[in-house]
VMD Tcl script that builds the backbone (N, CA, C; Angstrom):
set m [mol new atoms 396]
animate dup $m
set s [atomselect $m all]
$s set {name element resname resid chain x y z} {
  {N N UNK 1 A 11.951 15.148 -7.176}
  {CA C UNK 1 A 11.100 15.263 -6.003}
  {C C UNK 1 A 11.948 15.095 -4.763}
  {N N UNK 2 A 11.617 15.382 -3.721}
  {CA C UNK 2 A 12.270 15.508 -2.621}
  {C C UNK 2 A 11.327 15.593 -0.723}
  {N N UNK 3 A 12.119 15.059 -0.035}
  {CA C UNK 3 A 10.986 14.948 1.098}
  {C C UNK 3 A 11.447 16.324 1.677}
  {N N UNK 4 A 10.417 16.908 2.486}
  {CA C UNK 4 A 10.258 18.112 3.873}
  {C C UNK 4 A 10.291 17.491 4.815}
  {N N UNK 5 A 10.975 18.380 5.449}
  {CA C UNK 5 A 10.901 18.145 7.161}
  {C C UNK 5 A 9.162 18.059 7.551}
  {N N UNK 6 A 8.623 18.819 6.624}
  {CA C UNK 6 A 7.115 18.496 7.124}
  {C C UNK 6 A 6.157 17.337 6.953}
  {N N UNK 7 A 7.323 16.452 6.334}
  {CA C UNK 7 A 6.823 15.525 5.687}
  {C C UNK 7 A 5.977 15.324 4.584}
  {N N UNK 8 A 5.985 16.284 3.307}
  {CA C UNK 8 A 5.595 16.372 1.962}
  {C C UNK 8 A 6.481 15.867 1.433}
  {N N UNK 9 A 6.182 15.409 0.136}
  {CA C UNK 9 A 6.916 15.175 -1.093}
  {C C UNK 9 A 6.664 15.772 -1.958}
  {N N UNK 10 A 7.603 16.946 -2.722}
  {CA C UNK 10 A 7.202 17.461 -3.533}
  {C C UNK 10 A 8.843 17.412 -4.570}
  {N N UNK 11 A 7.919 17.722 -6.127}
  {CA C UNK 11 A 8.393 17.955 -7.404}
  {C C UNK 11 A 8.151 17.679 -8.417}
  {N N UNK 12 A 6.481 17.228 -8.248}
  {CA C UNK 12 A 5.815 17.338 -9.161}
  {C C UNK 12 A 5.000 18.639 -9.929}
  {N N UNK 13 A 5.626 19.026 -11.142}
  {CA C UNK 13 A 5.268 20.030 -11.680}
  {C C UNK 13 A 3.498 19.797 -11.772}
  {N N UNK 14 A 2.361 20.535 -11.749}
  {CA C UNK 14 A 0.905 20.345 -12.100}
  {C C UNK 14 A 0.678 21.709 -12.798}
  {N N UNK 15 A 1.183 23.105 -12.943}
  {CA C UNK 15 A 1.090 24.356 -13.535}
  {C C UNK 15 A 1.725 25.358 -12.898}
  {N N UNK 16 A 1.299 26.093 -14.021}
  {CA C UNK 16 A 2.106 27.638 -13.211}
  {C C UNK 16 A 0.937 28.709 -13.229}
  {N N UNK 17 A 1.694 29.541 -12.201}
  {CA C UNK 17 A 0.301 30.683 -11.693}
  {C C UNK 17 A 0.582 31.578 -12.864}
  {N N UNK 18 A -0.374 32.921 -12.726}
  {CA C UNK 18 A -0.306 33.942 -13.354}
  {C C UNK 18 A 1.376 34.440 -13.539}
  {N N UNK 19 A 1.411 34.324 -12.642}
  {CA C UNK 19 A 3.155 35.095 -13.165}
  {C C UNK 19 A 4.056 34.475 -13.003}
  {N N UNK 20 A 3.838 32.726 -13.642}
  {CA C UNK 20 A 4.823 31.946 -14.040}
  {C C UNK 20 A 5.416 31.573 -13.041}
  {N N UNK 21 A 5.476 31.298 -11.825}
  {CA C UNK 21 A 5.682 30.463 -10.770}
  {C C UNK 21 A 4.959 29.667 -11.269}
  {N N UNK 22 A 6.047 28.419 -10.402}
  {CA C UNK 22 A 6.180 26.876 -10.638}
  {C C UNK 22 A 4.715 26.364 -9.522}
  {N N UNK 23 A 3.872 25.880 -9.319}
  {CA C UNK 23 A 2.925 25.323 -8.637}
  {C C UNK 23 A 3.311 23.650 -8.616}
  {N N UNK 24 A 4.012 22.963 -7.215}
  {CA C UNK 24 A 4.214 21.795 -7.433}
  {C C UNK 24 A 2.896 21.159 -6.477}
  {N N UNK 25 A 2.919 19.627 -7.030}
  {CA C UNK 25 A 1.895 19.082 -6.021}
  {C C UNK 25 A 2.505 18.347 -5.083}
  {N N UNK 26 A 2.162 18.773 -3.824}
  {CA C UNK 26 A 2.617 18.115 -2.763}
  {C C UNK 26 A 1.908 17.183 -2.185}
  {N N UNK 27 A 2.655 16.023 -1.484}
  {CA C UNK 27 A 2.097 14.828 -1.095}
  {C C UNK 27 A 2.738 13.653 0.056}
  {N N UNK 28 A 1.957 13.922 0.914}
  {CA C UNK 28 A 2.270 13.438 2.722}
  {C C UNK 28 A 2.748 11.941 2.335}
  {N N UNK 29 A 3.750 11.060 3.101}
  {CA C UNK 29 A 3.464 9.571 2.981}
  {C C UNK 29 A 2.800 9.404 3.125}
  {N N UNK 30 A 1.275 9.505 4.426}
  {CA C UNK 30 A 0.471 9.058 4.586}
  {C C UNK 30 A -0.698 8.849 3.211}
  {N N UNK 31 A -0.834 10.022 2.649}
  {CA C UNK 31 A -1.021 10.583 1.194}
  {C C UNK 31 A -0.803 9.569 -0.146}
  {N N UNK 32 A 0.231 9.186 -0.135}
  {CA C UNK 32 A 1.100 8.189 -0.751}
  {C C UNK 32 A 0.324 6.597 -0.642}
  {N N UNK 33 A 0.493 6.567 0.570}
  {CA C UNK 33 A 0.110 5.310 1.071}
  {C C UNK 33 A -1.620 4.712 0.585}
  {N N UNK 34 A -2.394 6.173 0.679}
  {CA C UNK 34 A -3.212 6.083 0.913}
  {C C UNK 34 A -3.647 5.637 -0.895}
  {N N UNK 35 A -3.319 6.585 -1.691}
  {CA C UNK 35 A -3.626 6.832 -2.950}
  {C C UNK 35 A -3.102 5.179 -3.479}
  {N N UNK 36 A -1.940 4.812 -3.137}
  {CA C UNK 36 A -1.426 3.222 -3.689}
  {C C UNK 36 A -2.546 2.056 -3.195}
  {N N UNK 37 A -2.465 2.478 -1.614}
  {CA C UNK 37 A -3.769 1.576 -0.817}
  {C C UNK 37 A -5.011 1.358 -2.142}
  {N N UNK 38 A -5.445 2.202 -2.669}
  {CA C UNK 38 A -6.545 2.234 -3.338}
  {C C UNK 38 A -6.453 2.328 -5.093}
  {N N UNK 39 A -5.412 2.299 -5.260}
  {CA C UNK 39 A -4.665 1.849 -6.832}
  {C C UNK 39 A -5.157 0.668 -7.399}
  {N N UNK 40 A -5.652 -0.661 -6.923}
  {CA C UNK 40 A -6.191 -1.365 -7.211}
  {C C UNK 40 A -7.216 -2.346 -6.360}
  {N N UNK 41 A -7.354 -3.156 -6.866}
  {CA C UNK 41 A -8.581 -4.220 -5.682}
  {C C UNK 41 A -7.700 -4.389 -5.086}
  {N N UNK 42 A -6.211 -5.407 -4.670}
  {CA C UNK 42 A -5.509 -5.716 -3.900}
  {C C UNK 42 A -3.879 -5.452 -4.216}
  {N N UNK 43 A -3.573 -4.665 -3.102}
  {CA C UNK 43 A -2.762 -4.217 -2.777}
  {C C UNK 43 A -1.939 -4.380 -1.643}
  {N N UNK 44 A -0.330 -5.139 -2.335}
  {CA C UNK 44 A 0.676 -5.224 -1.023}
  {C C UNK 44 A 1.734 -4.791 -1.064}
  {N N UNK 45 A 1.937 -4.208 0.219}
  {CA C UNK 45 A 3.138 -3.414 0.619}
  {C C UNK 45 A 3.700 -4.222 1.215}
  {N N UNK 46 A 5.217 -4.496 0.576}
  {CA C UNK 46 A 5.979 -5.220 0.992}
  {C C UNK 46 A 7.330 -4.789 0.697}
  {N N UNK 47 A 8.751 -5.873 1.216}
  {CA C UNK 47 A 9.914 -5.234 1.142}
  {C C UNK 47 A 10.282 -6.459 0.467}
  {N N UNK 48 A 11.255 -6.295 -0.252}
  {CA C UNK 48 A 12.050 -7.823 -1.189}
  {C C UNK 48 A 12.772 -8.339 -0.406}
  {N N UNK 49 A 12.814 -9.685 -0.387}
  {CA C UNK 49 A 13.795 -10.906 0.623}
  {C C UNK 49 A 12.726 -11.081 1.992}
  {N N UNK 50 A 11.831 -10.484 2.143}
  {CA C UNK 50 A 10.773 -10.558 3.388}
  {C C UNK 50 A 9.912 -11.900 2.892}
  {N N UNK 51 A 10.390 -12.856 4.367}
  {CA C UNK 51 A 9.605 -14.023 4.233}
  {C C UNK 51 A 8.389 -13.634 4.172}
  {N N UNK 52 A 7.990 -13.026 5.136}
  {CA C UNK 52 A 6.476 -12.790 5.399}
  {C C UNK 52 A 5.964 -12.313 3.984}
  {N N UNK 53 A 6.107 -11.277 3.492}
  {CA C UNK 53 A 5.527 -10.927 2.833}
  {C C UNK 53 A 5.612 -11.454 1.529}
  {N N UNK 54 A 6.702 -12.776 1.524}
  {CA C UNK 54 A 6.831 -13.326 -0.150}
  {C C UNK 54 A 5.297 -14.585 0.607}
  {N N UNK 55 A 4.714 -15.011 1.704}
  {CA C UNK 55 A 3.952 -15.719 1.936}
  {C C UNK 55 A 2.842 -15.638 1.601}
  {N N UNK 56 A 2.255 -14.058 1.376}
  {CA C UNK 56 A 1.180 -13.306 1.493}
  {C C UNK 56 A 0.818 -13.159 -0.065}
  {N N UNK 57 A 1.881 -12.952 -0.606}
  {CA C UNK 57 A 1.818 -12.857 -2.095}
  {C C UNK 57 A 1.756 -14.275 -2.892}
  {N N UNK 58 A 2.172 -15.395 -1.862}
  {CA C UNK 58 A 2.202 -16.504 -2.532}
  {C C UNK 58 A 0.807 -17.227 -2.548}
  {N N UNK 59 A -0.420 -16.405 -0.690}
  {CA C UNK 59 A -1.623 -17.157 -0.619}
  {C C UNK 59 A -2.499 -16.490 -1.531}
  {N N UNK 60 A -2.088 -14.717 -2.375}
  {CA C UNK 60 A -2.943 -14.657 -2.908}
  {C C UNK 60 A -2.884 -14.944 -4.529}
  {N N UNK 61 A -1.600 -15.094 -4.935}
  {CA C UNK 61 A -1.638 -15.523 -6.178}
  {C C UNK 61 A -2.455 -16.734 -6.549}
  {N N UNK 62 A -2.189 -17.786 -5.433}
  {CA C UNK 62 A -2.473 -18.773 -5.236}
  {C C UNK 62 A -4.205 -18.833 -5.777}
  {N N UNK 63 A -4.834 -17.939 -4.951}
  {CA C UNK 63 A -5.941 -17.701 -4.745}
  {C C UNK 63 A -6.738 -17.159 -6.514}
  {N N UNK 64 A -5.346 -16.899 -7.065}
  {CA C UNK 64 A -5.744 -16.425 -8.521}
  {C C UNK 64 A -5.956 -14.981 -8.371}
  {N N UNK 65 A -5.336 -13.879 -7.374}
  {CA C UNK 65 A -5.318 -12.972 -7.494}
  {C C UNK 65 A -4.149 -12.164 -7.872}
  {N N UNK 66 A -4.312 -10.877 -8.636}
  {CA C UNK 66 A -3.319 -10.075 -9.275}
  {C C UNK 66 A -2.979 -9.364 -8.505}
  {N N UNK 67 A -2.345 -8.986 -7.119}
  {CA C UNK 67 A -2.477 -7.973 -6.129}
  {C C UNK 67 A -1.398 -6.685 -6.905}
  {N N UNK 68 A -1.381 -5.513 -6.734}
  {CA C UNK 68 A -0.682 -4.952 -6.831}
  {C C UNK 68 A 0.630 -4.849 -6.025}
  {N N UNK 69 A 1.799 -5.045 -5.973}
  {CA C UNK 69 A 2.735 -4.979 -5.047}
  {C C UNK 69 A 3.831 -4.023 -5.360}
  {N N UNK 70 A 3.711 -2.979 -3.696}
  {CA C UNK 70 A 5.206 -1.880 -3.784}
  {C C UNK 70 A 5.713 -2.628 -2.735}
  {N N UNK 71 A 6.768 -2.529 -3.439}
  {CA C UNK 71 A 8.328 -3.011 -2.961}
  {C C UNK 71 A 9.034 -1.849 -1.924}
  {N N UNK 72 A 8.677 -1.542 -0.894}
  {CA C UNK 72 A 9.198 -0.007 -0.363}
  {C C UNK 72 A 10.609 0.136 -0.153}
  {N N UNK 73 A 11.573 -0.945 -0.008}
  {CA C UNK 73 A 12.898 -0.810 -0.180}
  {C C UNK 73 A 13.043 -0.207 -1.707}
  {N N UNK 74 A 12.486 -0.547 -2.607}
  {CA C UNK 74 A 12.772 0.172 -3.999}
  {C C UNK 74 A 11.997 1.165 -4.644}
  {N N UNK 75 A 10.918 2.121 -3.249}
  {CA C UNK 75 A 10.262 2.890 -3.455}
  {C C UNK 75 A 11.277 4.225 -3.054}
  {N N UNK 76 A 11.198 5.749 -3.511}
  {CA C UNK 76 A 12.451 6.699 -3.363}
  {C C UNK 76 A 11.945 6.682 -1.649}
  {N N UNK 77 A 10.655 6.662 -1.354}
  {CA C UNK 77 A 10.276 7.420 0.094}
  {C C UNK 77 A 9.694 6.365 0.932}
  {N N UNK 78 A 10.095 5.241 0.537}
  {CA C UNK 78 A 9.818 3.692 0.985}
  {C C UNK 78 A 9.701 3.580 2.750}
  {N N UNK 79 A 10.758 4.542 3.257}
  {CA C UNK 79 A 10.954 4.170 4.706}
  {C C UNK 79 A 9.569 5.308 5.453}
  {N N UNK 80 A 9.316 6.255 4.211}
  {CA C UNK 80 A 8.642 7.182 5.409}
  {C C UNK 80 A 6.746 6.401 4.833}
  {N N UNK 81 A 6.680 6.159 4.332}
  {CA C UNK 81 A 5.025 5.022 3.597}
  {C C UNK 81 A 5.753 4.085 4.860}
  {N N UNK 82 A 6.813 3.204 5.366}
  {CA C UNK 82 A 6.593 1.932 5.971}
  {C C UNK 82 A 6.261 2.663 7.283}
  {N N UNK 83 A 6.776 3.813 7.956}
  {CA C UNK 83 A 6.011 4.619 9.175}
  {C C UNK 83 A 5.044 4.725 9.096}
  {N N UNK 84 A 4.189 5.001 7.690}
  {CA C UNK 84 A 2.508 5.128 8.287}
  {C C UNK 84 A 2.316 3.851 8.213}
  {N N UNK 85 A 2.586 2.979 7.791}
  {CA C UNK 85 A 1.760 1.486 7.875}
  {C C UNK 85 A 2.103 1.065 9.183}
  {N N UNK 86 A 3.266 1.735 9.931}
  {CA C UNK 86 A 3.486 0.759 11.176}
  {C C UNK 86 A 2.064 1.050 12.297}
  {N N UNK 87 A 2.192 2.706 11.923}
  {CA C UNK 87 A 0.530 3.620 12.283}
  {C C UNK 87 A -0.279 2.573 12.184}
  {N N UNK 88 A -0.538 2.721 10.943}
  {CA C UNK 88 A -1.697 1.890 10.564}
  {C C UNK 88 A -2.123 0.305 11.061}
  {N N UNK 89 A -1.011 0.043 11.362}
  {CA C UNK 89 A -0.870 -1.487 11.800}
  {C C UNK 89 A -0.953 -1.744 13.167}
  {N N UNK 90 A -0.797 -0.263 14.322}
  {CA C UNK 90 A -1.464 -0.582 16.026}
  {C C UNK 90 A 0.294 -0.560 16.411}
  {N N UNK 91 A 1.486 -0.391 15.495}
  {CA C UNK 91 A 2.326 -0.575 15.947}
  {C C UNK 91 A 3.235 -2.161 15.779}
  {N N UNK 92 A 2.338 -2.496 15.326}
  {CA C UNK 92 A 2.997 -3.958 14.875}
  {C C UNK 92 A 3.700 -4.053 13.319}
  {N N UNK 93 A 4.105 -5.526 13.269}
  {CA C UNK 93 A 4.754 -4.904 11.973}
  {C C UNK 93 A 4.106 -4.185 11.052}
  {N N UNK 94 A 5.334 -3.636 9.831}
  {CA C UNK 94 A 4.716 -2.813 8.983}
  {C C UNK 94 A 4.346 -3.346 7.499}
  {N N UNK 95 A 5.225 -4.375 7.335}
  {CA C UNK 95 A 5.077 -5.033 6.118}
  {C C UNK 95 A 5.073 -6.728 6.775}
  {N N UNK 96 A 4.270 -7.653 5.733}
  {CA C UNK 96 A 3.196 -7.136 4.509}
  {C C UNK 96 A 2.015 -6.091 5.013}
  {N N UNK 97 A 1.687 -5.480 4.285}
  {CA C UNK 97 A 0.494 -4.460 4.573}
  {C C UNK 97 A -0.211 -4.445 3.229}
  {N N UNK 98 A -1.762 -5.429 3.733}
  {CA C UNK 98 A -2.626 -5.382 2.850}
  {C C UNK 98 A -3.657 -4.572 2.933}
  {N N UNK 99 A -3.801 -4.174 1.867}
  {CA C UNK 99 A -5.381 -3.504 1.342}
  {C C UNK 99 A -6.280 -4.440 0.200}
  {N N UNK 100 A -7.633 -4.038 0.540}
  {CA C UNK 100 A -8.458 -4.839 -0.180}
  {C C UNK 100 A -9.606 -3.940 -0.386}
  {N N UNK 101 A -9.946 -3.649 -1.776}
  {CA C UNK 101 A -10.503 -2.423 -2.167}
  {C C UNK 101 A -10.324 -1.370 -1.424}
  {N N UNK 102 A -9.179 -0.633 -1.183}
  {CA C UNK 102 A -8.577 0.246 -0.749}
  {C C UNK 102 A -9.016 0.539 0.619}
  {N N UNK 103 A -9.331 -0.409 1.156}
  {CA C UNK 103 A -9.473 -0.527 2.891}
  {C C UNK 103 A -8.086 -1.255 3.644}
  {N N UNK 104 A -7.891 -0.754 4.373}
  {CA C UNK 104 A -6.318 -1.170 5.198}
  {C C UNK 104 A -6.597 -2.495 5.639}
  {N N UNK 105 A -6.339 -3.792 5.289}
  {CA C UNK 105 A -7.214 -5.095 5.765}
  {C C UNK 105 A -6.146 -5.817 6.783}
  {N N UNK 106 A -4.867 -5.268 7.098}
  {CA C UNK 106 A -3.634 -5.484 7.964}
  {C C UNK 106 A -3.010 -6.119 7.443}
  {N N UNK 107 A -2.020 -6.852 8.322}
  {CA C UNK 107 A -0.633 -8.129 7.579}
  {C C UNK 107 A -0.808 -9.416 7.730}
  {N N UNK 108 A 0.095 -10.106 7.941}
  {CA C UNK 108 A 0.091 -11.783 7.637}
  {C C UNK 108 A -0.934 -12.030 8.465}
  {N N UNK 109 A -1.202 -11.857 9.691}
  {CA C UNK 109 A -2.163 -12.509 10.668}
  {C C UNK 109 A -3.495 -12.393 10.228}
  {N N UNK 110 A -3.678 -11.050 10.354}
  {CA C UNK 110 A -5.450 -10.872 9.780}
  {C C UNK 110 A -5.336 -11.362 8.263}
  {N N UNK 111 A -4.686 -11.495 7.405}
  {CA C UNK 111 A -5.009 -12.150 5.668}
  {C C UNK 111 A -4.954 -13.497 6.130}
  {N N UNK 112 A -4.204 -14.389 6.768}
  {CA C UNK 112 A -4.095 -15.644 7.380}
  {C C UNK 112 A -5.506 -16.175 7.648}
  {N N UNK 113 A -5.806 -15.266 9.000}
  {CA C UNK 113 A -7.027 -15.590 9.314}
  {C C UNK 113 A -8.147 -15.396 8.738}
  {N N UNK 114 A -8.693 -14.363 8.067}
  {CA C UNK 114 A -9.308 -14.498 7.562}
  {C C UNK 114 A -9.489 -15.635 6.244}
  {N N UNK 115 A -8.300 -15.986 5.994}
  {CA C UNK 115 A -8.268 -17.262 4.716}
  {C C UNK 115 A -8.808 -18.478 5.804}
  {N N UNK 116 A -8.785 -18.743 7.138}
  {CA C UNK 116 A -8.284 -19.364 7.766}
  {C C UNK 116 A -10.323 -19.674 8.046}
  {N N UNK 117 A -11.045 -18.920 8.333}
  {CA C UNK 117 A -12.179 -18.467 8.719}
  {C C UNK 117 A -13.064 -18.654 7.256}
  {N N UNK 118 A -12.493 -18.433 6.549}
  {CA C UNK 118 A -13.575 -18.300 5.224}
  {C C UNK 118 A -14.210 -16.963 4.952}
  {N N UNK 119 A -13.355 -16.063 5.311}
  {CA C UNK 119 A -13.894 -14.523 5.138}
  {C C UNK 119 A -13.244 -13.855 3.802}
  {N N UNK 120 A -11.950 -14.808 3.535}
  {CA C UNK 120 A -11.015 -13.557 2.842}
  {C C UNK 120 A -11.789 -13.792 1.341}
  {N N UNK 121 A -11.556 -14.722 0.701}
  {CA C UNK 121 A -12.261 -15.496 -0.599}
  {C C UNK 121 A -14.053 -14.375 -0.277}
  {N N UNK 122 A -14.867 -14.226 0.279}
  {CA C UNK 122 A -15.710 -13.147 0.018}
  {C C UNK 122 A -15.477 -11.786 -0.421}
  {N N UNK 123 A -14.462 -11.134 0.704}
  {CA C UNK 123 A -13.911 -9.953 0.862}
  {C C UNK 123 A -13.073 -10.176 -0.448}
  {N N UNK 124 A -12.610 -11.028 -0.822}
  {CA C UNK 124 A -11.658 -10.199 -2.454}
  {C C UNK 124 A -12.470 -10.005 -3.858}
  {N N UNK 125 A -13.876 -11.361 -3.515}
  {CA C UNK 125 A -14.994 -11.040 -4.596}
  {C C UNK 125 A -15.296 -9.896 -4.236}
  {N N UNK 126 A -15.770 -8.974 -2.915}
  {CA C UNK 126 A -16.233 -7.928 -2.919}
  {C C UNK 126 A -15.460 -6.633 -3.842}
  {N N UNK 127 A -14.487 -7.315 -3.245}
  {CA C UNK 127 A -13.551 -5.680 -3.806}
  {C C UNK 127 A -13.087 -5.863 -5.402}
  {N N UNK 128 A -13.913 -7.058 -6.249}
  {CA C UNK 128 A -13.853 -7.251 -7.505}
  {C C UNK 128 A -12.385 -8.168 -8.217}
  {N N UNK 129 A -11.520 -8.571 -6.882}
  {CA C UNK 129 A -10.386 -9.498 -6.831}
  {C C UNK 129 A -10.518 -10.573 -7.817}
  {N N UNK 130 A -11.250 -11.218 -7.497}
  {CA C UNK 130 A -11.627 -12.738 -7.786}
  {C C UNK 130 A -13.603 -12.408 -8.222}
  {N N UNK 131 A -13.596 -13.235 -9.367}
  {CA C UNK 131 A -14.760 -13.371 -9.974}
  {C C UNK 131 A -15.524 -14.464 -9.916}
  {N N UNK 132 A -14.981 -15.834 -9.474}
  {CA C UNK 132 A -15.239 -17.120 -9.301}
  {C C UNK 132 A -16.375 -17.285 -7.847}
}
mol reanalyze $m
mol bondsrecalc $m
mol representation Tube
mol addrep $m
């Protein structure tokens, strides 16, 4: 697989047409982001050796949750997924970047606070996180 200047990723074989051309599926970071975002109840995007984001993973384990976590330094297209999250994030940092039932729920501050408020422990029963 390989990135475009248009920003696809493609080289995934899915079929071939009538006259045996290759049909690959192509797929935007944003695309990427989006499909992982929603891969499981909780989901974090993070980079390895990142305080922040070993914090985030530590309040929700804590919490008894299984989050899913990409590592985008050890993802092939890691840097162009951490551009849409910076999008996604108002411009602030890009990692940690949580999702919670595949809704963009932001980084350390908003998961903080909301733990902080008594919102997050609802919001992860909602999204089927936590059963307790």
């Amino acid at each position: 697989m390989k990135m475009k200047e248009s920003g696809k990723i493609e080289g995934e074989v899915v079929g071939t047409t009538e006259v045996g051309e290759v049909e690959e599926k192509r797929e935007t970071a944003y695309e990427a982001v989006r499909r992982l975002g929603s891969s499981n109840a909780v989901v974090v995007f993070s980079i390895s050796g990142c305080c922040m984001c070993h914090v985030v993973k530590q309040l929700l384990f804590g919490l008894g949750v299984g989050p899913t976590i990409v590592e985008l330094d050890k993802e092939k297209y890691g840097s162009e997924m951490q551009s849409v999250l910076y999008q996604l994030a108002g411009g602030q940092h890009s990692v940690p970047a949580v999702f919670v039932g595949g809704k963009f729920l932001g980084g350390i501050e908003t998961l903080m606070a909301s733990h902080i408020n008594g919102t997050l422990v609802p919001l992860l029963k909602g999204a089927g996180a936590l059963w307790l």
